[in-house]
C-alpha positions as CSV (number, residue, x, y, z in Angstrom):
1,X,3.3,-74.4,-44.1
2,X,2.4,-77.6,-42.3
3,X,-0.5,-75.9,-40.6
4,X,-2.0,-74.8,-43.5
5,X,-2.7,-77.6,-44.8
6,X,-6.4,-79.5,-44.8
7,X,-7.9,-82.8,-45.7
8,X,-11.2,-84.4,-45.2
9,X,-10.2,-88.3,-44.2
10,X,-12.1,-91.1,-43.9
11,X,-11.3,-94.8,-43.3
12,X,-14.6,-96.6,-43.7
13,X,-12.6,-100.4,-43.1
14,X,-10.9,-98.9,-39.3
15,X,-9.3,-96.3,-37.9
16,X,-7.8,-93.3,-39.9
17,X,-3.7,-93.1,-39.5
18,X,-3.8,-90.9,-37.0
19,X,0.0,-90.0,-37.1
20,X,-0.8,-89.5,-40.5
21,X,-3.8,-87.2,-39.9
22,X,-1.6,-85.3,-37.8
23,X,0.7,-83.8,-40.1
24,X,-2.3,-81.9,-41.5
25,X,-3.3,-78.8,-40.2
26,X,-6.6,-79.3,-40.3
27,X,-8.7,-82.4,-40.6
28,X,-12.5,-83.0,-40.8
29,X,-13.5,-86.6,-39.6
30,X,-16.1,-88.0,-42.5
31,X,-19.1,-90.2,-40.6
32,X,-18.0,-93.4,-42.4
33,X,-14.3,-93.5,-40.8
34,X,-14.1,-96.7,-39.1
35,X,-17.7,-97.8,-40.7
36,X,-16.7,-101.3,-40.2
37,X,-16.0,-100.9,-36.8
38,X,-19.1,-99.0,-35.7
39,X,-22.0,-100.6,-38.1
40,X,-20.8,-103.5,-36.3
41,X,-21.2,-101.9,-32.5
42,X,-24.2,-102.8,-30.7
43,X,-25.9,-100.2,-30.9
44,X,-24.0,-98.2,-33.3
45,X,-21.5,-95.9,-32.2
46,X,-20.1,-93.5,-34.9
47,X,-20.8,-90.5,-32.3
48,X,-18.5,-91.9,-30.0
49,X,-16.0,-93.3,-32.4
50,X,-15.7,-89.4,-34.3
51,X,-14.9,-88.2,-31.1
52,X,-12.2,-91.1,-30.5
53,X,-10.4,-90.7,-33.8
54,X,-10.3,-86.7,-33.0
55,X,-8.5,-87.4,-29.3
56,X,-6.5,-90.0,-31.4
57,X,-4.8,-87.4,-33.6
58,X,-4.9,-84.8,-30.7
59,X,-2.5,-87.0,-29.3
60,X,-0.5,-87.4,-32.0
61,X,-0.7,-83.3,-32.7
62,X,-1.7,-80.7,-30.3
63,X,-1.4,-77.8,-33.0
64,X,-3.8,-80.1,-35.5
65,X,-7.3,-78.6,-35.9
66,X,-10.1,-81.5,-35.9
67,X,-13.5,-81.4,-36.8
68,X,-16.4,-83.9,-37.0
69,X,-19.4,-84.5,-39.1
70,X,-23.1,-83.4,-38.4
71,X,-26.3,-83.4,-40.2
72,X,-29.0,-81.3,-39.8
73,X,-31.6,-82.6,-42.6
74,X,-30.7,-86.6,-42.0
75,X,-31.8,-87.7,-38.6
76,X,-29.1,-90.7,-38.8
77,X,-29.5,-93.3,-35.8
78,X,-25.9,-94.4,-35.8
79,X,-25.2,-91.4,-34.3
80,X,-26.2,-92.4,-30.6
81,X,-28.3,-88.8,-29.5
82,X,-30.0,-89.4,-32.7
83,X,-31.5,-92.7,-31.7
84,X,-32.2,-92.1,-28.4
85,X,-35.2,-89.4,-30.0
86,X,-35.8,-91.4,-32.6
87,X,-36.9,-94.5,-29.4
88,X,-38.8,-92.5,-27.7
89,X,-42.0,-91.3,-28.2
90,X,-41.8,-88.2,-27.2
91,X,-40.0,-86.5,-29.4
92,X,-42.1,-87.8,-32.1
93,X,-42.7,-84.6,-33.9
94,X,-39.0,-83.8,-34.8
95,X,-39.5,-86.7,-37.3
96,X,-41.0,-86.3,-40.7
97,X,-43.5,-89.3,-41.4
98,X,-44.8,-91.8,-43.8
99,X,-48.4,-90.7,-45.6
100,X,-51.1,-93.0,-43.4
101,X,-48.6,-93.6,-40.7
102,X,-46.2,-96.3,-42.7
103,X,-49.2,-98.4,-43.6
104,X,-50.2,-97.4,-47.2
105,X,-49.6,-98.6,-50.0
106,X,-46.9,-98.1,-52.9
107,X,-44.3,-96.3,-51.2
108,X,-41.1,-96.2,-52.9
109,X,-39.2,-96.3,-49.5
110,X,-40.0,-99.5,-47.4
111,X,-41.0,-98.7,-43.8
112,X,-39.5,-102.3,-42.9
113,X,-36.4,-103.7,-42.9
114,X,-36.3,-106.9,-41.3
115,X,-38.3,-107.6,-38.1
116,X,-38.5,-103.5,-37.6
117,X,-40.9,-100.8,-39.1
118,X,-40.8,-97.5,-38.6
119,X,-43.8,-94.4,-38.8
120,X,-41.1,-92.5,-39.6
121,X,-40.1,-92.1,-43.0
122,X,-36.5,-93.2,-43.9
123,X,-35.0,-94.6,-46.7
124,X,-31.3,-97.2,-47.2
125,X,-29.3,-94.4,-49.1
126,X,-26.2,-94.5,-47.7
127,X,-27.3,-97.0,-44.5
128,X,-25.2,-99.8,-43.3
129,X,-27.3,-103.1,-44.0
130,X,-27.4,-107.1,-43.5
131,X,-25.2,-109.1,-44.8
132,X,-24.4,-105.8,-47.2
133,X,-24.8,-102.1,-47.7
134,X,-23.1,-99.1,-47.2
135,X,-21.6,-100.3,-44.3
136,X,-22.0,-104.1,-44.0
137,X,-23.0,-106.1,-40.7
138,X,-22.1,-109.3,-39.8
139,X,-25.4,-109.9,-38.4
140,X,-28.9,-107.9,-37.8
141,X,-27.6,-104.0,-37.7
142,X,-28.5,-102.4,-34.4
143,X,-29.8,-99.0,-34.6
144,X,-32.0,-98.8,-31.9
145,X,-36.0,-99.7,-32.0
146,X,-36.3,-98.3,-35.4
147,X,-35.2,-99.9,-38.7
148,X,-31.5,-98.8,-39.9
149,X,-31.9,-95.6,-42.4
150,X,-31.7,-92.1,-43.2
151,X,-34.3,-90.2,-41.0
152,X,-35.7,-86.6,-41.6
153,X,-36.1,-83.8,-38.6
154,X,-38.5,-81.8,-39.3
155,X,-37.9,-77.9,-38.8
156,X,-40.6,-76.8,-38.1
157,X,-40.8,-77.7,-34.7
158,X,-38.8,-75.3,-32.7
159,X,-38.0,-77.3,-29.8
160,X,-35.6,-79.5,-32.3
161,X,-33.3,-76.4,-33.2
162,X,-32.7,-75.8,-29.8
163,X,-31.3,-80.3,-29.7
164,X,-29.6,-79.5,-32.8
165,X,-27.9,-76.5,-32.0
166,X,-26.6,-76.6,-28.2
167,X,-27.0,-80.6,-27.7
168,X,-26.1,-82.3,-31.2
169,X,-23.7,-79.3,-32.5
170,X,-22.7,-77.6,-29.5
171,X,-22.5,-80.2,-27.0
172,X,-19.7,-82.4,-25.3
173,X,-19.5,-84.9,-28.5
174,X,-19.4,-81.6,-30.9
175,X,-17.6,-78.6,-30.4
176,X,-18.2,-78.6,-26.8
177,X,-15.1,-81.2,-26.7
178,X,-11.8,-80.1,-26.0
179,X,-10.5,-82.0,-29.1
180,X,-12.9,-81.1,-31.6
181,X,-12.5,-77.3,-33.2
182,X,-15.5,-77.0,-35.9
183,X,-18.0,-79.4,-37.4
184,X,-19.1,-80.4,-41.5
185,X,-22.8,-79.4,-41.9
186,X,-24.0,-81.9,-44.4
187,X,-27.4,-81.9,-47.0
188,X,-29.6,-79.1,-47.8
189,X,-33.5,-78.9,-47.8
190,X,-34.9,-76.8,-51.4
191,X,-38.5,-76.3,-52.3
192,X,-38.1,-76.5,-55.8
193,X,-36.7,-79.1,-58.5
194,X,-33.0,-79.4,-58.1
195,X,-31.1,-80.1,-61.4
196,X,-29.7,-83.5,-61.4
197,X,-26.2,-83.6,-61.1
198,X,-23.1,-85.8,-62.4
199,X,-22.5,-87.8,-59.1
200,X,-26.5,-88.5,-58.9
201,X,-27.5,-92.2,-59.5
202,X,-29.4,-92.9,-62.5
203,X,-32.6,-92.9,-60.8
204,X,-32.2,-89.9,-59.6
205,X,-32.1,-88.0,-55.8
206,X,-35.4,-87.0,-54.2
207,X,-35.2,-82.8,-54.6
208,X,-35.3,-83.1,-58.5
209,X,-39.2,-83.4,-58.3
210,X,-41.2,-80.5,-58.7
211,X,-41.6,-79.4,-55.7
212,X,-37.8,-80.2,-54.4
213,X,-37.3,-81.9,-50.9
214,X,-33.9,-83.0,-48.8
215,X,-30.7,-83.7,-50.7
216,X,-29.6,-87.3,-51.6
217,X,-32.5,-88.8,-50.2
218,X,-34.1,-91.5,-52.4
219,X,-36.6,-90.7,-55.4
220,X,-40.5,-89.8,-54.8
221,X,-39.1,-89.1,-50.8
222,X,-42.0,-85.9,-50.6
223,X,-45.1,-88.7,-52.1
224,X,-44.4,-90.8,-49.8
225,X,-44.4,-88.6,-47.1
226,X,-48.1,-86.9,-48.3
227,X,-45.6,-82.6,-48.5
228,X,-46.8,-80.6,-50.4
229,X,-45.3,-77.7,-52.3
230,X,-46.4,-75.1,-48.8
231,X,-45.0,-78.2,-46.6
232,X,-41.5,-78.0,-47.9
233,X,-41.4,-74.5,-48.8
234,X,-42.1,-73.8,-44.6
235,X,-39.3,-76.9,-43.9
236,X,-37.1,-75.2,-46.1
237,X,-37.4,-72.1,-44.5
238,X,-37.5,-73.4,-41.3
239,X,-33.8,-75.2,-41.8
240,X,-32.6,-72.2,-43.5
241,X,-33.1,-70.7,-39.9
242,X,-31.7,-73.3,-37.8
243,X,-28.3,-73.5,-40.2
244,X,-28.2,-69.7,-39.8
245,X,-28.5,-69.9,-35.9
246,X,-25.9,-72.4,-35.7
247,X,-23.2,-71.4,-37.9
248,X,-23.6,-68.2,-35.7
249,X,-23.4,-69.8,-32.4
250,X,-20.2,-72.3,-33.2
251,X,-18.5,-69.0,-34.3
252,X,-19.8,-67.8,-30.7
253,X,-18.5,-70.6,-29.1
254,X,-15.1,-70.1,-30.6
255,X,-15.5,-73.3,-33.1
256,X,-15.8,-72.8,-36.6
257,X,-17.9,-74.5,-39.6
258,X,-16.8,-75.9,-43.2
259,X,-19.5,-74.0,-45.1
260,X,-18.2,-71.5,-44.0
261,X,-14.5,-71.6,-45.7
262,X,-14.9,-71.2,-49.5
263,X,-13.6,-74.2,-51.6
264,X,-12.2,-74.2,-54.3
265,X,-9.2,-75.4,-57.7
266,X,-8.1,-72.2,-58.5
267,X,-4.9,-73.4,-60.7
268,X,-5.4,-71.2,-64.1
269,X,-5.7,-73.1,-67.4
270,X,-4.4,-70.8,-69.8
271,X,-2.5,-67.3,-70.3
272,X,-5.4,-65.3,-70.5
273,X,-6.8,-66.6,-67.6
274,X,-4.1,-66.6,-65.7
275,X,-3.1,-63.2,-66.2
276,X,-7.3,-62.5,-65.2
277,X,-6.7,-64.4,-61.7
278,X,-3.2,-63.1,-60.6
279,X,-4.7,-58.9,-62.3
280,X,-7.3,-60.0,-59.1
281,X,-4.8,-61.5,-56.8
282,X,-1.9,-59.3,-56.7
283,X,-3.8,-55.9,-56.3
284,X,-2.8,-53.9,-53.3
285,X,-5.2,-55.0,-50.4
286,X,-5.5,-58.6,-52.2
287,X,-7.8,-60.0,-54.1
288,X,-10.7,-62.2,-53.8
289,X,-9.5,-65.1,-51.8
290,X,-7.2,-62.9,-49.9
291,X,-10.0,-61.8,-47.0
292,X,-11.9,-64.7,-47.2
293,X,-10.9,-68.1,-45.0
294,X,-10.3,-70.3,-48.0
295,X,-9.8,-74.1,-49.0
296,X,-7.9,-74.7,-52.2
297,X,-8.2,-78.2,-52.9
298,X,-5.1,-79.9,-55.3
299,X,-6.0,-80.0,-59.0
300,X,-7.3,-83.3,-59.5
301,X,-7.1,-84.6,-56.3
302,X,-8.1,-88.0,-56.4
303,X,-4.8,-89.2,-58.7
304,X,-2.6,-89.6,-55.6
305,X,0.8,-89.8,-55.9
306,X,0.2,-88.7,-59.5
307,X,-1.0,-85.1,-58.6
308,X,0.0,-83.2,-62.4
309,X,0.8,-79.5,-60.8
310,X,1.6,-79.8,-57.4
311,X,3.7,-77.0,-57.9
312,X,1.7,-74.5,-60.3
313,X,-1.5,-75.5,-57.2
314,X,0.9,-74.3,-54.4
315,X,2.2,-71.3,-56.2
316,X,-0.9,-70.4,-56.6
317,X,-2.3,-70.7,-53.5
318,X,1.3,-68.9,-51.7
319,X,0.3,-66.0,-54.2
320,X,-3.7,-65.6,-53.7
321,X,-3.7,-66.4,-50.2
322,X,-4.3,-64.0,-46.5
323,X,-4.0,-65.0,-43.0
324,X,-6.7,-67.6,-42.9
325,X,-6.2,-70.4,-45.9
326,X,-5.1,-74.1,-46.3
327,X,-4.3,-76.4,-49.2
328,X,-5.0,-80.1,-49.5
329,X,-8.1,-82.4,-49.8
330,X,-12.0,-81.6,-49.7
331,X,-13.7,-84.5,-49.8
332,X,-12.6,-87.0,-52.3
333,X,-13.5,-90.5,-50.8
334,X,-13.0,-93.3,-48.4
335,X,-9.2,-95.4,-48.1
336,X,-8.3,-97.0,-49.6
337,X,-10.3,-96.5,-52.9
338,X,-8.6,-93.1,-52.7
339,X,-4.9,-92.2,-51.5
340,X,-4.5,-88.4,-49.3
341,X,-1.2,-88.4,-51.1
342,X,1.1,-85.8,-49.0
343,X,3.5,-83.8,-51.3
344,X,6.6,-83.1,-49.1
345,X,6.3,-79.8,-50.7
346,X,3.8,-79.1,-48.1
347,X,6.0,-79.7,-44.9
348,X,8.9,-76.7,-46.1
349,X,8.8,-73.8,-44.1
350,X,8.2,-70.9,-47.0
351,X,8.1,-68.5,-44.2
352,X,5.6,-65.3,-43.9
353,X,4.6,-63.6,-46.4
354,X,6.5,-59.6,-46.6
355,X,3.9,-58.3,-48.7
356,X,0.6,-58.6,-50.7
357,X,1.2,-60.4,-54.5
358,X,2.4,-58.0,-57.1
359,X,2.4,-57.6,-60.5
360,X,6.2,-57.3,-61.7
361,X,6.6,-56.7,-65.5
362,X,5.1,-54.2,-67.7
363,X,3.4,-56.7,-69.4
364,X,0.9,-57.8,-67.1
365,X,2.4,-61.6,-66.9
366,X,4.8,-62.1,-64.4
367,X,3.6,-62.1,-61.1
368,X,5.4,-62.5,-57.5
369,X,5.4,-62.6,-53.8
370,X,8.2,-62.5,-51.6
371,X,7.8,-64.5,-48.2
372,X,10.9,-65.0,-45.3
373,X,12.1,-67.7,-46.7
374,X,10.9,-68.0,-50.4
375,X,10.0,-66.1,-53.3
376,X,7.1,-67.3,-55.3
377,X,6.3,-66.7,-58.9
378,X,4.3,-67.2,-61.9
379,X,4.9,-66.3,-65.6
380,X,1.8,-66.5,-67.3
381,X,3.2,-66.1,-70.8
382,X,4.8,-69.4,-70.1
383,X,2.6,-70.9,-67.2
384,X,5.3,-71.5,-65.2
385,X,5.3,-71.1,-61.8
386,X,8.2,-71.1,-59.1
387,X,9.0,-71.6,-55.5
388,X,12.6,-70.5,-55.3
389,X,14.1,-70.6,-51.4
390,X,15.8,-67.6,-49.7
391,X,19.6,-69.2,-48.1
392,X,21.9,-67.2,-46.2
């Protein structure tokens, strides 16, 4: 059971327990582990430090799975192969720009911080700052020539894919290391308004103007770069392509990618429902989530020790599940605002499974699935579900 079992760590004030981390089966290093640490390096070292933590619980775990964080829409210089384009000249043109070359006028994103401007546009979303941001440093932050931010590539220049793909994703700080198994493609580009959603700020993300723009990237992003509606439709496009070629070639390369599992709280709420899931579930061949490789994160996840159903979530996910599926933790925040609570019903061995869910009244509301070691049910008249051990 142990190896099937997933969380998405991060400890932005040091290092992430990495005997910890190990019981997990699989874990994908956020960027702001050890934020302190690196926003504090000179220059900033997050690359290196992602690739540490990994070896770290390695160490601790051969049979753990680790993978580490990459963006392909923010061009973020704490990541040291990021800031060694963004210094140099020559690679100008994988950078998306302010209107009039940073030195307009009423630009909602300052291109100084400090004693450093920057051509390129960027804005403080999420950017470790002096004395305090996301990510606070003692003194002036270091990222390179250019001010600290949140950078944009820009697709449409095809000499970038090929960085992003075999260099950035593929190469010996990505899955090209022999401790690091997959990587977390973060942000989206979109060419029309995005609908503004719950975890937004109040002033709102970039992509909910009318002619959209890159995820969680500050307000009025595309005015004060000078797009236009054909300008993000072809970066859009353009992005769309390079995610499409790399997913491809890290599955190639024998590495795997997070937006590639599907995610999701499938614990059912009611009778009717429930008997709808497991009518899905236990149908020979499987059901939906049987053929798929899945994530099923804990029913509200970020209550810690005071999970409500860890049983009902794990029957659940011993019932739905095939060959390729772990339970645990999506991402849900930085320690130690948030606690990856471990249930020790996740390190019992429950066996293999014999057979496929089935239904096993003639109701249509008892369902069960018999593994080596455990038999798993769940009565959706009464909601209850069961792990019951096999001895002798």
């Amino acid at each position: 059971m142990a190896l099937s079992t997933i969380m998405m760590p991060c400890n932005d004030s040091g290092w992430m327990d990495s005997n910890f981390a190990s019981k997990w089966g699989l874990v994908d290093l956020d960027w702001s582990n050890a934020k302190a640490l690196w926003a504090n390096a000179k220059p900033m070292d997050c690359q290196e430090r992602l690739i540490t933590q990994a070896q770290k619980i390695r160490k601790s775990n051969p049979s753990t799975k680790t993978f580490v964080y990459r963006n392909l829409v923010k061009a973020l210089p704490w990541f040291s192969s990021v800031r060694e384009k963004l210094d140099d000249p020559a690679y100008s043109g994988w950078f998306l720009k302010y209107r009039d070359g940073g030195k307009g006028k009423n630009y909602s994103s300052n291109p100084c911080t400090g004693r450093k401007c920057s051509v390129y546009y960027h804005d403080q979303d999420q950017t470790p700052e002096h004395p305090r941001g996301d990510g606070s440093c003692i003194d002036e932050c270091d990222c390179g020539t250019q001010p600290c931010g949140e950078y944009l590539w820009d697709h449409r220049n095809n000499s970038l894919r090929e960085f992003l793909i075999s260099e950035f994703v593929l190469g010996p700080d990505g899955i090209g290391n022999a401790a690091v198994d997959g990587v977390f493609l973060d942000d989206k580009w979109r060419n029309t308004s995005e609908k503004r959603s719950p975890f937004w700020p109040k002033e709102g993300f970039c992509p909910e103007g009318p002619i959209g723009g890159p995820s969680e990237e500050y307000p009025n992003c595309t005015e004060d770069m000078g797009l236009t509606q054909q300008d993000t439709t072809d970066i859009t496009n353009a992005w769309k392509e390079t995610i499409d070629q790399a997913k491809s070639k890290i599955v190639a390369a024998g590495g795997f990618n997070w937006q590639l599992f599907t995610q999701s709280t499938d614990l059912p709420a009611n009778p009717g429902a429930c008997r709808a899931y497991f009518s899905d579930a236990c149908r020979p061949g499987g059901g939906k989530r049987y053929s798929i490789p899945w994530v099923y994160q804990f029913t509200d996840p970020k209550s810690g020790r005071n999970l409500p159903n860890v049983t009902g979530d794990l029957a659940t996910f011993l019932l739905a599940r095939g060959d390729y599926a772990w339970i645990g933790y999506g991402w849900i925040g930085c320690a130690p605002t948030v606690e990856y609570y471990r249930p020790p019903e996740l390190d019992v061995d429950y066996g293999v499974p014999l057979d496929v869910c089935v239904k096993a009244d003639s109701r249509g509301s008892f369902f069960k699935r018999n593994y080596t070691k455990a038999t798993v049910t769940f009565d959706c008249e009464t909601m209850d579900a069961k792990i019951e051990m096999k001895f002798g």
